[in-house]
C-alpha positions as CSV (number, residue, x, y, z in Angstrom):
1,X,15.5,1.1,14.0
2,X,13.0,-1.9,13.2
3,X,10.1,0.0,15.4
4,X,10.8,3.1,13.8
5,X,10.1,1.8,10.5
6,X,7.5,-0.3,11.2
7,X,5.3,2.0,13.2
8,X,7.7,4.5,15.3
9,X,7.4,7.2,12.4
10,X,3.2,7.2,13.3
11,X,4.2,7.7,16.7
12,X,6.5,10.8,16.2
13,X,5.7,14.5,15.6
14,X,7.2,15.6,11.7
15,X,10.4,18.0,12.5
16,X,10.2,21.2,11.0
17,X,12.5,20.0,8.2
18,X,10.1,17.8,7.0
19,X,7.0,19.8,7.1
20,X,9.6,22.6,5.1
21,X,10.2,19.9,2.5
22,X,6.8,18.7,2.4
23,X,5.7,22.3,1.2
24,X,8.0,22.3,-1.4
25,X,6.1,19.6,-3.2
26,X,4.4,21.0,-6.2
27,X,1.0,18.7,-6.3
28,X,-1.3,21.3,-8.2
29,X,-1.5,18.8,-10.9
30,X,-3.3,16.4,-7.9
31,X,-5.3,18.9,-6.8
32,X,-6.9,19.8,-10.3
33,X,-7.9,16.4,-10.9
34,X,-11.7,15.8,-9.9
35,X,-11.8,13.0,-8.7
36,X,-9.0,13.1,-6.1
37,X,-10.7,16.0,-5.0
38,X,-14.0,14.3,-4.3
39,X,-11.5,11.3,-3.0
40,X,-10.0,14.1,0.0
41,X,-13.4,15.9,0.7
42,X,-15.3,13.0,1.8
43,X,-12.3,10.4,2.7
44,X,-13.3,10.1,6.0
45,X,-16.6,9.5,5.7
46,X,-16.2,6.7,2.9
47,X,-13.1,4.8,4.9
48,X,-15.5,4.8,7.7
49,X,-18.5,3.3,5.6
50,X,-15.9,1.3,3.4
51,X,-13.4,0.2,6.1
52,X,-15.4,-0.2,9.2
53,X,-19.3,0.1,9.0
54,X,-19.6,-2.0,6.2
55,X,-17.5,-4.8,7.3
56,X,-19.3,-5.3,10.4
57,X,-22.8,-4.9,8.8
58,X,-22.5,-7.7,6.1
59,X,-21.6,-10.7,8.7
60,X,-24.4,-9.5,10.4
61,X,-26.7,-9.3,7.9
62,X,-25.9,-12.4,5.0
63,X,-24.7,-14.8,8.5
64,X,-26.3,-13.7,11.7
65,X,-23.3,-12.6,13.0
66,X,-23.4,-10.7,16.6
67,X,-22.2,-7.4,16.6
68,X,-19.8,-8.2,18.6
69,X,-18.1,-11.0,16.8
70,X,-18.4,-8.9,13.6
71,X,-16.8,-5.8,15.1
72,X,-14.4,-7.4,16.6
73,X,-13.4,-9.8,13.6
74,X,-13.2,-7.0,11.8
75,X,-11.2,-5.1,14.0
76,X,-8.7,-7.9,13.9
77,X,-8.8,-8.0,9.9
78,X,-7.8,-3.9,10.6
79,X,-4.8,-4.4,12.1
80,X,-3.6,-7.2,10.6
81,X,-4.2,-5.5,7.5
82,X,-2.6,-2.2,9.0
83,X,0.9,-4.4,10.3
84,X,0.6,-6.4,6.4
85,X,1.1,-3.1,5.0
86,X,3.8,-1.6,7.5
87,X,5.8,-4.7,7.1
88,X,6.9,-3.3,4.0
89,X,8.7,-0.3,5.6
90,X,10.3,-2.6,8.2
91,X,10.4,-6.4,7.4
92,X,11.1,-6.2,3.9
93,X,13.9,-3.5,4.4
94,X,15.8,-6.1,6.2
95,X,14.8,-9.6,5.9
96,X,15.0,-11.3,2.1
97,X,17.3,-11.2,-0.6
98,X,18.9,-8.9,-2.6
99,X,19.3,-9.7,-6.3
100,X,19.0,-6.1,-7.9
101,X,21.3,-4.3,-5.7
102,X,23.3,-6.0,-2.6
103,X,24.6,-2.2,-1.2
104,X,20.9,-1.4,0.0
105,X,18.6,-2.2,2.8
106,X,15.6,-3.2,0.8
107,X,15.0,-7.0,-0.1
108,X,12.9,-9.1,-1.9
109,X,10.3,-10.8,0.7
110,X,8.2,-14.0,-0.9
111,X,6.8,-14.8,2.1
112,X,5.1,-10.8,2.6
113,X,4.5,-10.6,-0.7
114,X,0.8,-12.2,-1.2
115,X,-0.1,-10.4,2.3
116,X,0.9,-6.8,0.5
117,X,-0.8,-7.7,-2.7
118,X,2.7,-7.7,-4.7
119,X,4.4,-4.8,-2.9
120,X,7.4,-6.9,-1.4
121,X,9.9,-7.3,-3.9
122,X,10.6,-3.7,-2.4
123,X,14.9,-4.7,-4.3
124,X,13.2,-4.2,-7.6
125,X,11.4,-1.4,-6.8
126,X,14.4,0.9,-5.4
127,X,16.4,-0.5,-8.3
128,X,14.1,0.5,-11.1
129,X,11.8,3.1,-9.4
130,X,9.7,3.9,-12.4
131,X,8.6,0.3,-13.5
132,X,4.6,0.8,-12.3
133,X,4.7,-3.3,-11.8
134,X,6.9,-2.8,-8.6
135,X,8.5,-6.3,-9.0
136,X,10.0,-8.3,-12.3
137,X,7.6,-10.7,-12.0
138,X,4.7,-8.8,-13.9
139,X,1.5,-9.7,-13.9
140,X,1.7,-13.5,-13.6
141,X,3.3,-14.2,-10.3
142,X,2.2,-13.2,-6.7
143,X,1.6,-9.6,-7.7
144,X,-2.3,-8.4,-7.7
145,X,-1.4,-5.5,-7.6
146,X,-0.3,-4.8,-10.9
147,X,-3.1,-7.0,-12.1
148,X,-5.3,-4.0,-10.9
149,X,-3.2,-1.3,-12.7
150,X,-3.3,-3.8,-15.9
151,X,-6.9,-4.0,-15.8
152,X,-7.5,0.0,-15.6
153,X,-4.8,0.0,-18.7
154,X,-7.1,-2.1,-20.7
155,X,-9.9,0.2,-19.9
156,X,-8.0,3.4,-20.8
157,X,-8.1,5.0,-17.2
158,X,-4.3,4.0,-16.3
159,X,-1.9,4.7,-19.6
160,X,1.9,5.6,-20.1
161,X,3.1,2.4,-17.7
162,X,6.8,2.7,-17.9
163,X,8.7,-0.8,-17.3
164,X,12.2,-1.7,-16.8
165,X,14.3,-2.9,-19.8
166,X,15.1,-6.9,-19.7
């Protein structure tokens, strides 16, 4: 239900069937590339530094901030931040419209859609799976996300971007 979607599947061990499935993924192309494999060697280390150290340092540091307020400010920025992004799983697979394709669960969702960086128009995305925008509106309209792909396009590291036909 709702809870499973939005956080449940966190909460649960992966059946057998899934971990079988998940091994049947061929990712060797992933694996070759250099810099995903510098990104999984020290991920831990740099979502610490990026995610949690840092965050709490710079309030201290540019404002006066007490470690306390910072760490807990930023604490609460986390989980927002965490719920934002599970919102999409749960919230916008039930709650918004439905111009795409009325016979499934996922919706549109304006309202999430600036807190998920452009990820909510999760209708368009199930519709036309391979458009790398996510959403019809492109570029121009609530979606930074795709601003960030565009600008790695103009600088020749993201290339190929499929889109869906008007």
């Amino acid at each position: 239900g709702f809870f499973y979607s939005h956080v449940g599947w966190l909460l649960t061990k992966k059946s057998d069937e899934v971990i079988k499935q998940g091994k049947l993924c061929d990712v060797a192309d992933l694996y070759s590339n250099p810099v995903l494999r510098f990104q999984k060697k020290y991920a831990v280390p740099f979502i610490g530094m990026l995610c949690f150290v840092l965050p709490t340092l710079i309030p201290m540091y540019f404002w006066g901030e007490t470690l306390n307020n910072a760490w807990h400010f930023n604490m609460f920025r986390y989980v927002i931040n965490l719920n934002a992004t599970f919102c999409v799983n749960s919230v916008v697979h039930k709650w918004g419209y439905k111009p795409y394709d009325k016979n499934i669960c996922p919706t549109q969702n304006v309202l999430l859609n600036l807190a998920v960086l452009g990820e909510a128009f999760h209708n368009y995305h199930h519709v036309f799976p391979w458009d790398y925008r996510a959403a019809e509106l492109g570029n121009q309209k609530m979606n930074p996300t795709t601003l960030f792909i565009d600008f790695f396009a103009w600088i020749g590291w993201a290339y190929d971007l499929k889109t869906a036909s008007k």
